[in-house]
LUMDRENKE-806087 format. One line per 4 residues: number of its first residue (from 1); for each residue x, y, z of N, C-alpha, C, O, CB. Coordinates in Angstrom, 2 decimals. Glycine has a CB too. Example, Ala and Ser with C-alpha at 12.3 -4.5 7.8 and 13.67 -1.06 7.14 Angstrom:
! residues 2
1 = 13.19/-5.69/7.80/12.30/-4.50/7.80/13.20/-3.30/7.80/14.24/-3.32/8.46/11.31/-4.47/9.05; 12.85/-2.25/7.08/13.67/-1.06/7.14/12.90/0.03/7.87/13.41/1.14/8.04/14.08/-0.60/5.72
! end
This chain:
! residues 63
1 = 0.85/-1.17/0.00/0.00/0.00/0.00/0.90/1.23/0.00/2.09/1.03/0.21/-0.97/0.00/1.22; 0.51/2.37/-0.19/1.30/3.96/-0.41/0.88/4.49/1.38/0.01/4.18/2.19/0.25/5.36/-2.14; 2.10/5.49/1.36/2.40/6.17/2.54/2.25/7.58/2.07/2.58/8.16/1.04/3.80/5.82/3.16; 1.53/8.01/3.40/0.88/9.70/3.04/1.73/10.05/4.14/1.93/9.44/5.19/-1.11/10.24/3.20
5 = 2.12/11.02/3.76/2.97/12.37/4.81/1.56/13.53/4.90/0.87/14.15/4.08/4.87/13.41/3.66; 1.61/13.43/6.01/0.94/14.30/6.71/1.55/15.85/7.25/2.23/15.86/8.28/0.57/13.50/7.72; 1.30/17.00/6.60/1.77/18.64/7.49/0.53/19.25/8.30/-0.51/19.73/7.84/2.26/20.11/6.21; 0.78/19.15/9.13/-0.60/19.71/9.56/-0.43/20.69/10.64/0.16/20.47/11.70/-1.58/18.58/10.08
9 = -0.96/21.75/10.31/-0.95/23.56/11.16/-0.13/23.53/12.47/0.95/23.90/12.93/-2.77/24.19/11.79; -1.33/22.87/12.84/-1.65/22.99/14.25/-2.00/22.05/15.14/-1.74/21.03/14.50/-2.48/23.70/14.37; -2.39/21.71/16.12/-2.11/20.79/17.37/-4.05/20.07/16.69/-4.43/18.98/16.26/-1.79/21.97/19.61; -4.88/21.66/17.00/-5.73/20.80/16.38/-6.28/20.22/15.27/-7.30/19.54/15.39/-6.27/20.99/16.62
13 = -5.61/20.42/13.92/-5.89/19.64/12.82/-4.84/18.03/13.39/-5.02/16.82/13.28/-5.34/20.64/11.15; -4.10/18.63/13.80/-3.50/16.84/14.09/-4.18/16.09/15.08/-4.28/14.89/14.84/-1.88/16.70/14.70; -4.62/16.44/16.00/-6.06/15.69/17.03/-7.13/15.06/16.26/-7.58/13.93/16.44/-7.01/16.89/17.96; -7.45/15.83/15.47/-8.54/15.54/14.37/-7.84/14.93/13.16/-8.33/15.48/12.17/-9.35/16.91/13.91
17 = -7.34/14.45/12.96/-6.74/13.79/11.74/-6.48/12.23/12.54/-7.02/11.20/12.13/-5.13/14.71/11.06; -5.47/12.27/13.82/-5.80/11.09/14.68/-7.06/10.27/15.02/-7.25/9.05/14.98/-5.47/11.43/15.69; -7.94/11.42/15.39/-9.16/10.85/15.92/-9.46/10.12/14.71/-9.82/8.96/14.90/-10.32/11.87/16.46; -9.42/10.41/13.82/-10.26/10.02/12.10/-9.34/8.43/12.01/-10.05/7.42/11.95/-9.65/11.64/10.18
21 = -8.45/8.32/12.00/-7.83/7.38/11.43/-8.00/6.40/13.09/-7.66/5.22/13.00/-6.16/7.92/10.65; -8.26/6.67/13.85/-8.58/5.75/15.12/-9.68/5.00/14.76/-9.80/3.78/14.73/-8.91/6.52/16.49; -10.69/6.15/14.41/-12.27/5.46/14.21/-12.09/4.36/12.92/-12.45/3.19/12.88/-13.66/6.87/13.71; -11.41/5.17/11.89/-11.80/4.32/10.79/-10.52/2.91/10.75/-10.44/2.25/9.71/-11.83/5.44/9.23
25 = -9.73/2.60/11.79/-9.16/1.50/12.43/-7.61/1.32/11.29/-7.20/0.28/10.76/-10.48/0.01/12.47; -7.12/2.50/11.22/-6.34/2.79/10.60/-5.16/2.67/10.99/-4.84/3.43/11.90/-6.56/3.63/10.29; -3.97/1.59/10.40/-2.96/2.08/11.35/-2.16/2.88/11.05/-1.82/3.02/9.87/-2.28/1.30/11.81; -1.59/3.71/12.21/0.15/4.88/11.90/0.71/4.86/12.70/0.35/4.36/13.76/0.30/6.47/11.69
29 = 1.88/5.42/12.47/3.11/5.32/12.95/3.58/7.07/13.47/3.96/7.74/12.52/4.08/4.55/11.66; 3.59/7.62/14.52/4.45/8.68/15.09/5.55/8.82/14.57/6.27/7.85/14.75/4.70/8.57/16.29; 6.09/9.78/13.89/7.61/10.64/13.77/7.87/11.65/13.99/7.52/12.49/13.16/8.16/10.79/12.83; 8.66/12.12/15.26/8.80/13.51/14.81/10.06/13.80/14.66/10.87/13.23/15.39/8.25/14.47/15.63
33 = 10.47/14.70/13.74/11.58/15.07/13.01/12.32/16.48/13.77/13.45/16.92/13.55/11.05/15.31/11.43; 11.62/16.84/14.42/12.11/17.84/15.08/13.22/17.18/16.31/14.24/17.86/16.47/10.82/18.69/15.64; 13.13/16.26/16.94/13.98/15.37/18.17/15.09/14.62/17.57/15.82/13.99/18.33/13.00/14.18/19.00; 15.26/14.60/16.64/16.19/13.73/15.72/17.93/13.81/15.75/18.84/13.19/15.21/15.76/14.13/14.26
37 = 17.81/14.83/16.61/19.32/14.54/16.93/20.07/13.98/17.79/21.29/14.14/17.81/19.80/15.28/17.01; 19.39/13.21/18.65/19.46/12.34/19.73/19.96/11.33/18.73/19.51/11.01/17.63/18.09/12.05/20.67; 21.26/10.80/19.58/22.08/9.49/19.28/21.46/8.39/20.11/20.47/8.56/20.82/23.71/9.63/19.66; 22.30/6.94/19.95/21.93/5.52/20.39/22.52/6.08/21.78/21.63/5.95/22.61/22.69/3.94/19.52
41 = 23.59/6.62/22.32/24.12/6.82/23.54/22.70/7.96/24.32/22.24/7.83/25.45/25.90/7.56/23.29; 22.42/8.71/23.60/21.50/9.92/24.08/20.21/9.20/24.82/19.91/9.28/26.01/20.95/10.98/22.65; 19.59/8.51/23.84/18.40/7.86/24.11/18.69/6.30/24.89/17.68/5.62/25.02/17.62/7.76/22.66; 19.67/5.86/25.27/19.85/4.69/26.23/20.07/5.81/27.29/19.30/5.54/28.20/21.16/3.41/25.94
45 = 20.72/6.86/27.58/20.92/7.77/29.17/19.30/7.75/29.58/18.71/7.39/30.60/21.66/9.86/29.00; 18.92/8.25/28.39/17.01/8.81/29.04/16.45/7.67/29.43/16.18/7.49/30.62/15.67/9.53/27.75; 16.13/6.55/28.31/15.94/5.32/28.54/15.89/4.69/30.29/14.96/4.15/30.89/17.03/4.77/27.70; 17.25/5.01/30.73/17.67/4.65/32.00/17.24/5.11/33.03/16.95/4.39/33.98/18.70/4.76/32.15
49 = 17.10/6.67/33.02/16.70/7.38/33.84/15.24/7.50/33.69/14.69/8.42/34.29/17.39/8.45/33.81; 14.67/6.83/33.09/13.00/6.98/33.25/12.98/5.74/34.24/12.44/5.81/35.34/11.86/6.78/31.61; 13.60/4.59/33.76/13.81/2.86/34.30/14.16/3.22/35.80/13.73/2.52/36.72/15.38/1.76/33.39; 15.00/4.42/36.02/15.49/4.18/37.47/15.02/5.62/38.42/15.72/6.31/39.17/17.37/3.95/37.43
53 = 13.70/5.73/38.09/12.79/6.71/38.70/13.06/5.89/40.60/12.71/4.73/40.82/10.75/6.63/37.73; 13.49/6.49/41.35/13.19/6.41/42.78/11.84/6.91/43.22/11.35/8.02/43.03/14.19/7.14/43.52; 11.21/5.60/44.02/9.63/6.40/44.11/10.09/6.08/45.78/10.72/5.18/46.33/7.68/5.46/43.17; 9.36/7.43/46.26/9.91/7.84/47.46/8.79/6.88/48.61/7.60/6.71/48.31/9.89/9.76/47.56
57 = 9.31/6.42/49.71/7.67/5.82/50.56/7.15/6.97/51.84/7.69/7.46/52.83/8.05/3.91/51.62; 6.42/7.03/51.50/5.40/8.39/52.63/6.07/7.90/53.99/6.28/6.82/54.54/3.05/8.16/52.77; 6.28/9.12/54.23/6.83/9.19/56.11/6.03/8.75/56.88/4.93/9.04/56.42/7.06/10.59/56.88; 5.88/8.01/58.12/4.88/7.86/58.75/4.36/9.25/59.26/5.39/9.85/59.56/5.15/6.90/59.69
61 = 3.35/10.03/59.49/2.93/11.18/60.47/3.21/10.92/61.95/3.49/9.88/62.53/1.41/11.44/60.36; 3.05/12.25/62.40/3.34/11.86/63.72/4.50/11.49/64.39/4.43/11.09/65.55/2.74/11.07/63.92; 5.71/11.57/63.73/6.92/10.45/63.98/8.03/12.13/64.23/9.23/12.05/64.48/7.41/8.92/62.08
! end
């Protein structure tokens, strides 16, 4: 099948162009070209640091 490139304005013609291709059970694929300068080293650091979020445990009160 053919691949359409999509330009679209604004935040909301692209909401509405999503929504459309959701309903009608369409599949796509996300790119954005603007983030693209991130290397294999760049995106394994972030990678990691999302993986090694410390979630803190509530203090007891009162203590």
């Amino acid at each position: 099948m053919e691949s359409i490139i999509v330009h679209t304005k604004n935040a909301m013609e692209l909401t509405a162009l999503k929504s459309l291709l959701k309903e009608m059970n369409i599949d796509f694929e996300k790119f954005h070209n603007k983030n693209n300068f991130h290397n294999k080293k760049t995106v394994q650091k972030i990678n990691d640091r999302k993986e090694k979020k410390i979630t803190r445990t509530p203090k007891p009160k009162g203590l």
